[in-house]
C-alpha positions as CSV (number, residue, x, y, z in Angstrom):
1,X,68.5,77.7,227.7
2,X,71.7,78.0,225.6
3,X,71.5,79.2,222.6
4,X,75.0,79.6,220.1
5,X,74.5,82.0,217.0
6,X,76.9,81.7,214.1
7,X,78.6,84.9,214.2
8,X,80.9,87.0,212.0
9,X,81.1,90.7,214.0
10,X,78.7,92.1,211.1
11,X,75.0,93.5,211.2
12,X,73.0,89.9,210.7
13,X,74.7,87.4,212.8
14,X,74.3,90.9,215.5
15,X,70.7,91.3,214.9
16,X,70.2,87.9,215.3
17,X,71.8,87.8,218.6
18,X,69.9,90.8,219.9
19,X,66.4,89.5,218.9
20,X,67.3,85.6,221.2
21,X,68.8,87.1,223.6
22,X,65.5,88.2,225.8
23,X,64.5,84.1,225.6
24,X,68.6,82.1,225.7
25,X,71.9,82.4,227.0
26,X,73.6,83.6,224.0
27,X,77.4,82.7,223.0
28,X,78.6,84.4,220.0
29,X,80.5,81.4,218.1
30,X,82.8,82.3,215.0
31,X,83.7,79.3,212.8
32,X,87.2,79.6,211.5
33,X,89.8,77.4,210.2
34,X,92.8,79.0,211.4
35,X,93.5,80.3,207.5
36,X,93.9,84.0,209.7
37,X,93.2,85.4,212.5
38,X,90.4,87.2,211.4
39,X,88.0,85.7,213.8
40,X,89.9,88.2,216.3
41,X,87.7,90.9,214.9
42,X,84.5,89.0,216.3
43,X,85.5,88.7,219.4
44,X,85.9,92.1,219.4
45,X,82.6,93.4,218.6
46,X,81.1,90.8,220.9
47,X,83.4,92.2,223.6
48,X,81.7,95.8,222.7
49,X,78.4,94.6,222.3
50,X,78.3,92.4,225.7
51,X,77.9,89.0,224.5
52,X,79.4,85.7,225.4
53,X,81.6,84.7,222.6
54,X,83.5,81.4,221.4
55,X,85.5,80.0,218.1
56,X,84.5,77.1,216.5
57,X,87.3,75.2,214.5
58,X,86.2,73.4,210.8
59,X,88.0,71.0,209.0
60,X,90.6,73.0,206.8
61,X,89.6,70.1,203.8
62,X,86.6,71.9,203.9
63,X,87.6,75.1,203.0
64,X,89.7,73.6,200.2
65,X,87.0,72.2,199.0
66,X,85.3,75.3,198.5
67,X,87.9,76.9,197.1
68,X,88.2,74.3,194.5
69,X,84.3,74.6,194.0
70,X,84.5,78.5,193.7
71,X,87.1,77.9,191.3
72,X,85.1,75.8,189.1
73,X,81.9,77.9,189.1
74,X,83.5,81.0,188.6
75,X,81.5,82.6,191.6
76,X,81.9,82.3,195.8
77,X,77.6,80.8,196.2
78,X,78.5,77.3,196.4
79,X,81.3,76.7,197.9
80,X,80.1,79.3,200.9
81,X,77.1,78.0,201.2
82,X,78.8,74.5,201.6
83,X,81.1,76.0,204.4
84,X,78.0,77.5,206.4
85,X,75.9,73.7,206.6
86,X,79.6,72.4,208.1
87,X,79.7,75.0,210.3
88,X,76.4,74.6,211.3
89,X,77.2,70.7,211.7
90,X,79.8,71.3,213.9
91,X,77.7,74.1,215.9
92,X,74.8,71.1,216.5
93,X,77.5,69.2,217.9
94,X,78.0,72.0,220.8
95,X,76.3,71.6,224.0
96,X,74.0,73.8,223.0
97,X,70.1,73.9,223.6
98,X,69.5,75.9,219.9
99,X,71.4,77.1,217.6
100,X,71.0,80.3,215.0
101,X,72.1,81.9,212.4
102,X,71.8,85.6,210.4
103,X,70.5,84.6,207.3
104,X,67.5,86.6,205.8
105,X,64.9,85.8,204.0
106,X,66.2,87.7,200.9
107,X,69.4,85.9,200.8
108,X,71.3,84.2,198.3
109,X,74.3,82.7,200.0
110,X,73.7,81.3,202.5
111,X,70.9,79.8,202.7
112,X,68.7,76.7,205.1
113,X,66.5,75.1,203.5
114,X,63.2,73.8,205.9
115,X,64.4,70.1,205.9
116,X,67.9,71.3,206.1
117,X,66.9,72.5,209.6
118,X,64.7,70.0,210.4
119,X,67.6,67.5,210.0
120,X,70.0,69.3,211.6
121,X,67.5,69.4,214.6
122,X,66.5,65.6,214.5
123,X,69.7,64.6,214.5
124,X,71.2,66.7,216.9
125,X,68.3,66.8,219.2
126,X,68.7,70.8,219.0
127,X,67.0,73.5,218.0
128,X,67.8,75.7,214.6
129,X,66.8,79.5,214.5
130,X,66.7,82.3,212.1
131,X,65.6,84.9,213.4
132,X,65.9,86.9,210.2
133,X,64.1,84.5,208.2
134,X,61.4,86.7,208.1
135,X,63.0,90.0,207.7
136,X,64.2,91.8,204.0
137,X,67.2,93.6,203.5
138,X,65.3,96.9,203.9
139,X,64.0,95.9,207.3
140,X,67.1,95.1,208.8
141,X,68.3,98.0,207.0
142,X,66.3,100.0,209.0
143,X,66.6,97.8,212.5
144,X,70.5,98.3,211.9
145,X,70.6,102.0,211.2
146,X,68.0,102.5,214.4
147,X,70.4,99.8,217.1
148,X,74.0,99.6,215.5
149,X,77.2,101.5,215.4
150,X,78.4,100.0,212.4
151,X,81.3,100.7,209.8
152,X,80.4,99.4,206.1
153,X,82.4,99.2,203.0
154,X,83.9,97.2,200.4
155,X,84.6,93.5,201.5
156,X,88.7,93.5,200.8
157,X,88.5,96.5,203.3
158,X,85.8,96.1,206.2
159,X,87.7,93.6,209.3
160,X,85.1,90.7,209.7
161,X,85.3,87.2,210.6
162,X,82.9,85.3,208.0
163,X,83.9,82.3,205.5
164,X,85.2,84.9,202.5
165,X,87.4,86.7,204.5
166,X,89.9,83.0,205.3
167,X,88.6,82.0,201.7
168,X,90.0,85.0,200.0
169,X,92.9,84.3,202.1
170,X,93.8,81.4,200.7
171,X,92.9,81.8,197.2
172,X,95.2,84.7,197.6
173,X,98.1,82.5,199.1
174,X,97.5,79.9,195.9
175,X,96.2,81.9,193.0
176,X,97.7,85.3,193.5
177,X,95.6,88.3,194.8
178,X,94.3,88.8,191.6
179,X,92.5,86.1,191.3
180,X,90.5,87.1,194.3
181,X,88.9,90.0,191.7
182,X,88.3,86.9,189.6
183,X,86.4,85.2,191.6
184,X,84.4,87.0,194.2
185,X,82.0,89.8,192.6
186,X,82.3,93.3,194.4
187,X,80.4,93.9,197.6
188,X,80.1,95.7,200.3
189,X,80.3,94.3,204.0
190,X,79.3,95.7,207.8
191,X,81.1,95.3,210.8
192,X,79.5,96.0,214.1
193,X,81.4,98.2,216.5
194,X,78.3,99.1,219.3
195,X,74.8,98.4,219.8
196,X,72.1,101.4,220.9
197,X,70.8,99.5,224.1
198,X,67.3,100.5,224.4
């Protein structure tokens, strides 16, 4: 069965990859919408880790939406977690048996609800995974620190491919740089650069 997981090139969306990949065909898919280039550094780790991988191009009015969202909250949650349902939309809509995604069970942004992914499933005949779902931040802590080579740091300087990186981007490019600080709270982000194969 084929099987795409949502992926960035940090420690969830990998995690979540290695746990599906003993039961699918797994393609690494990174959602973009050609703000950068940053989904480069994806296919990079999944070229180091072994794994299929693909891009998956969103509707740019999306990301200004979110933007303009973020703008109005004061604060990324909302207009990310708006991006990651249309890029899982647009993943459903892949010829893909399931799809999956890194989220946690402990996270904030983002998030699937149960009829979120039940919806996604009836209406795309597919099915929706998360692996993670049942795993805390200290467990994959620990899974990550036992299987991956990763580096780790503060988001404006860790390459990644996720929605905040082409978000910042273009907040940047409008606002100013400094209203990146304005808007996104500080962070700290992975990046995968090798898996322990066991």
């Amino acid at each position: 069965m084929e099987l795409g997981v949502l992926y960035s090139g940090g420690k969830d969306s990998t995690l979540a990859a290695l746990l599906l990949e003993e039961f699918y065909d797994v393609t690494l898919v990174t959602a973009h919408f050609g703000i950068s280039d940053d989904w480069k550094h994806a296919r990079e780790t999944a070229d180091a880790i072994d794994f299929a991988f693909d891009r998956l191009e969103l509707d740019p009015d999306v990301a200004h939406d979110a933007v303009d969202r973020i703008r109005a909250d004061g604060f990324p949650r909302n207009g990310i977690q708006q991006i990651h349902l249309h890029a899982l939309e647009r993943l459903a809509q892949r010829e893909f048996d399931a799809i999956a995604d890194g989220t946690r069970r402990d996270d904030r942004v983002p998030t699937v609800s149960r009829a979120q992914a039940q919806s996604l499933e009836d209406r795309h005949d597919i099915d929706y995974i998360a692996p993670l779902s049942g795993f805390g931040r200290t467990a994959v802590d620990r899974l990550v620190e036992d299987r991956l080579e990763v580096i780790a740091g503060p988001s404006e300087e860790i390459d990644r491919a996720d929605y905040e990186a082409e978000l910042r981007a273009l907040i940047a490019d409008e606002d100013g740089p400094a209203a990146i600080g304005d808007l996104f709270p500080d962070h700290d982000q992975t990046y995968v650069t090798g898996v322990h194969r066991g």
